[in-house]
N, C-alpha and C positions, 0 to 999 in steps of 0.2 A: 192171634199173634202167630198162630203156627199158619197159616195163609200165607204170612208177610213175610215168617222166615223161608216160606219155599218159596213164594217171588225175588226175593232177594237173591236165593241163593240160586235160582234157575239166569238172571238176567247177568249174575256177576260169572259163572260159571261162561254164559257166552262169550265174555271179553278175554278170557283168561287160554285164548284155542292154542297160544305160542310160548316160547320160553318167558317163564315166569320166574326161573329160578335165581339161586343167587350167583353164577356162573356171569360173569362180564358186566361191565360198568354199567351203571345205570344211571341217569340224570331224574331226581323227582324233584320234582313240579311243585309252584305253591299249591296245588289241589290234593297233591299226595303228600306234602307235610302238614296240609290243615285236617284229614280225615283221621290221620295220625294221632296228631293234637286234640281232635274232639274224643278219638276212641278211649283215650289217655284219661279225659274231663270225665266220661261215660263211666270208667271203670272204676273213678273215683264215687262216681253218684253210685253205683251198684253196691259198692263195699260199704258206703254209710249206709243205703238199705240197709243189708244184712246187718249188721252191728245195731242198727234201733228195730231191729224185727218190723220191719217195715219192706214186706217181699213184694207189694204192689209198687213203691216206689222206683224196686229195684226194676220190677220186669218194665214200669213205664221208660224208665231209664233206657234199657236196652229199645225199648219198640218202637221210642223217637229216635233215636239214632238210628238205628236199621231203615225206618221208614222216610224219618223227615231229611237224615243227612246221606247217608251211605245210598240211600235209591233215589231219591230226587232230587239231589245234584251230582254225590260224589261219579256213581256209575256215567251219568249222562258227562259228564265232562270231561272222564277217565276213557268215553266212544271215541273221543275226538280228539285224544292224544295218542291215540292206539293207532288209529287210521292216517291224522296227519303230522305226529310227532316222527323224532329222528329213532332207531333203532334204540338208543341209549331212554330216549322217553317214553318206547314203548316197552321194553322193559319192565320200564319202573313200574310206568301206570297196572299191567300186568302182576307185577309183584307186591304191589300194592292193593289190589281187591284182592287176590289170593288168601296174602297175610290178617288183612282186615276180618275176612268172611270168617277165617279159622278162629281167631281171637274172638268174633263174637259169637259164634257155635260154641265154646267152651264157656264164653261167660251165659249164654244161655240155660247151660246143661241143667242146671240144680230148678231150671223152672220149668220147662220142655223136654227132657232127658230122650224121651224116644226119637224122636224125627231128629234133634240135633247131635246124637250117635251115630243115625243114618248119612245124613249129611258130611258129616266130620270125617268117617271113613273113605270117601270121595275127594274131600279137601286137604287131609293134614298131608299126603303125598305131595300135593302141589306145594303147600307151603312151606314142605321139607323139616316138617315134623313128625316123628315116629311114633310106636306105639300103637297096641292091640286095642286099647276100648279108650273113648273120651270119657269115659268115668274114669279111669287112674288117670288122664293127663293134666299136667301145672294150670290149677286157677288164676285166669289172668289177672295180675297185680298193676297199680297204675306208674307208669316212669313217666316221674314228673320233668325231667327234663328232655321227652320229646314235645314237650306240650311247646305249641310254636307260635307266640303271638303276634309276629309277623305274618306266618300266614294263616292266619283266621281273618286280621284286618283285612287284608288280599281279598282273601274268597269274600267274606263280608261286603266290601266296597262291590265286587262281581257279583251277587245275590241283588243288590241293591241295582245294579245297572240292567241287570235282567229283568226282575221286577217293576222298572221303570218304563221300559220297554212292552214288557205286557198290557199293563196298564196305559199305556199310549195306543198299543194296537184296541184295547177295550172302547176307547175315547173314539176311535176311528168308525167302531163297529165291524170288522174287519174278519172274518171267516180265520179260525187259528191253521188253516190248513194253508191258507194263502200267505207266500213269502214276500216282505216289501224288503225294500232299500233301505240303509240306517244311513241319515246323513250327519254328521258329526262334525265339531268346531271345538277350538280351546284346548284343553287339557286331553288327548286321546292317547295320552299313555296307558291306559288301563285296558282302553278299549283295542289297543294294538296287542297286548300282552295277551288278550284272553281272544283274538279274533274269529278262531274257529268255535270254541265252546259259544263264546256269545251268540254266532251264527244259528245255530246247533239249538239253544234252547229259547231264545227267543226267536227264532226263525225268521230268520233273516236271510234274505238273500242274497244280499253284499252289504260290504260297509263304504262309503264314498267318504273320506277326510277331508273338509276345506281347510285350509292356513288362513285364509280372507274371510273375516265375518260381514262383510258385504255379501259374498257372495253366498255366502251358508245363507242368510237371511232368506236371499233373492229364491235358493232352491227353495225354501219351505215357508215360502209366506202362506200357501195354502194349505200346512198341515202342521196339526198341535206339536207344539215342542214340549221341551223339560229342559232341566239342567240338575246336574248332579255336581256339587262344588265349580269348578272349573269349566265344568265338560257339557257344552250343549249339545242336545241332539233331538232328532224327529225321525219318523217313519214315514216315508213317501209316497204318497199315491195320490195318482190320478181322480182329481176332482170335478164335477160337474158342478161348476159353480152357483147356477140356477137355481139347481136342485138340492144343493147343500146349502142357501142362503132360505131357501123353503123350509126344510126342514130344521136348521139351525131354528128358524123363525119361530115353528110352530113348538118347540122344547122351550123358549124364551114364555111365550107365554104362555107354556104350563107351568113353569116357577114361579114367575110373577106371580100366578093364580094362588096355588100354592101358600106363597110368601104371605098375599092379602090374607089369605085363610089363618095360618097360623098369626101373624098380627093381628088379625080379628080377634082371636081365643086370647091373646094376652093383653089384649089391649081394654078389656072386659072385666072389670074389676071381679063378678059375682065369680067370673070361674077361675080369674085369680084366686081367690080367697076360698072358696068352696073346696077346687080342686086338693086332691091329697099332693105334698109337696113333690114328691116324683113324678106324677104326670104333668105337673108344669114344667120342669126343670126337662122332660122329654119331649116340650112343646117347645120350649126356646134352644134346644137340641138341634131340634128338627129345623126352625127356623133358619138358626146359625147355617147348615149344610147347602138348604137350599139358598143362601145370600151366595156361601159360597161358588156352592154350582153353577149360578147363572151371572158370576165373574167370569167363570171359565170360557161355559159357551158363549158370553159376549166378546168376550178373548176372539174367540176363532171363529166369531163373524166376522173382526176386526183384519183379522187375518186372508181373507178371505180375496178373491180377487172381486172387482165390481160386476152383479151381477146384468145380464145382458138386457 
């Protein structure tokens, strides 16, 4: 955990190079009222630790937050309102890691005490809190009325759209160093509101919007889409139609293969009946995924242009 609290604190300390302070207006963002809101939930989960003597709770508490929320998304989306937000958003986002980082070096202290002393000495300046040792300074308490649940659904819905996008470049096979195009259709409010961040962690190298679902279709008949409620979209690239109706070909029938295989095992009354009830229940599992997978891939041979 002390690993994760000095990555932490080395990666946020990078964004934080400019005025941070509370001096002039500041505009935050649903990403800085939802990290707000989760620190608020965290500090909640910490305090029940402590009161049921339940100190593993507490410290997990604090190390998915620090790990799963504040570095794997909060920081990365806080880059790219730094860089391409107004003065008023970069601000915010700035005074926002600051404050975050400091609040959670204090709720850390009573489990980590040395390194988030060290730490805190560096930070409470920034976030314009005083005071000689974070042993005497106020244990963060949780105000339940920053908790924001508008924007948790916000970033939620954005976690979701990122995650879909991964997962489509996964479908592709697709190098994560290599930027595609997001093409999009329908509902792209969400995807306008968060354009840069989306960019940024799904790596994306543009976003192209169609109005016409003719014409979205027409751009990505050769590549997997999705849809999240309203909002279709794909990732673009260049297909060698040949060569992806080959290989499509050759993944078809390894499922099939597959499929007969585990329908063989179940369709066998002795290992029906012999087998202990979870290794069956893990054999018609399996089957189910494989049905579903080679929907897919028959999906995006369908898609596919005719090969030559």
């Amino acid at each position: 955990m002390q690993l994760d609290g000095l990555e932490a604190f080395d990666r946020g300390m990078d964004q934080c190079g400019g005025d941070c302070g509370p001096d002039g207006y500041m505009h935050f963002s649903a990403a800085d009222r939802w990290i707000t809101s989760q620190l608020q939930r965290t500090e909640q989960q910490v305090a029940q630790g402590f009161a049921d003597y339940r100190l593993d709770f507490a410290a997990q508490a604090i190390y998915q937050f620090v790990w799963d929320e504040y570095c794997d998304w909060y920081l990365e989306i806080a880059k790219t309102q730094i860089a391409h937000g107004t003065p008023q958003q970069q601000r915010a986002a700035r005074r926002t890691l600051v404050r975050t980082l400091e609040a959670v070096l204090r709720l850390a202290h009573p489990i980590m005490p040395f390194i988030t002393e060290e730490l805190w000495q560096t930070v409470a300046p920034l976030a314009g809190r005083g005071g000689n040792s974070l042993s005497v300074a106020p244990y963060p308490l949780a105000q339940p009325e920053k908790i924001d649940a508008a924007a948790e659904a916000e970033i939620a819905a954005f976690k979701q759209l990122v995650d879909a996008c991964r997962n489509l470049r996964g479908e592709l096979g697709v190098s994560p160093a290599q930027r595609l195009p997001l093409l999009a259709c329908g509902d792209v409010s969400l995807i306008e509101r968060h354009r840069p961040a989306l960019q940024a962690l799904a790596k994306v190298s543009e976003v192209k919007v169609f109005a016409d679902e003719a014409a979205w279709k027409a751009a990505t008949q050769s590549a997997p889409t999705t849809a999240l409620g309203a909002t279709q979209f794909a990732l673009f690239v260049e297909v060698d139609a040949a060569a992806e109706h080959a290989r499509l070909g050759k993944e078809v029938q390894r499922l099939q293969a597959e499929i007969a295989k585990a329908q063989g095992k179940l369709s066998n009354a002795s290992f029906v009946d012999r087998a202990p009830a979870a290794v069956v229940a893990q054999e018609q599992e399996r089957l189910s995924d494989f049905q579903a997978l080679l929907v897919k891939v028959q999906e995006q041979i369908a898609r596919l242009p005719t090969a030559p």
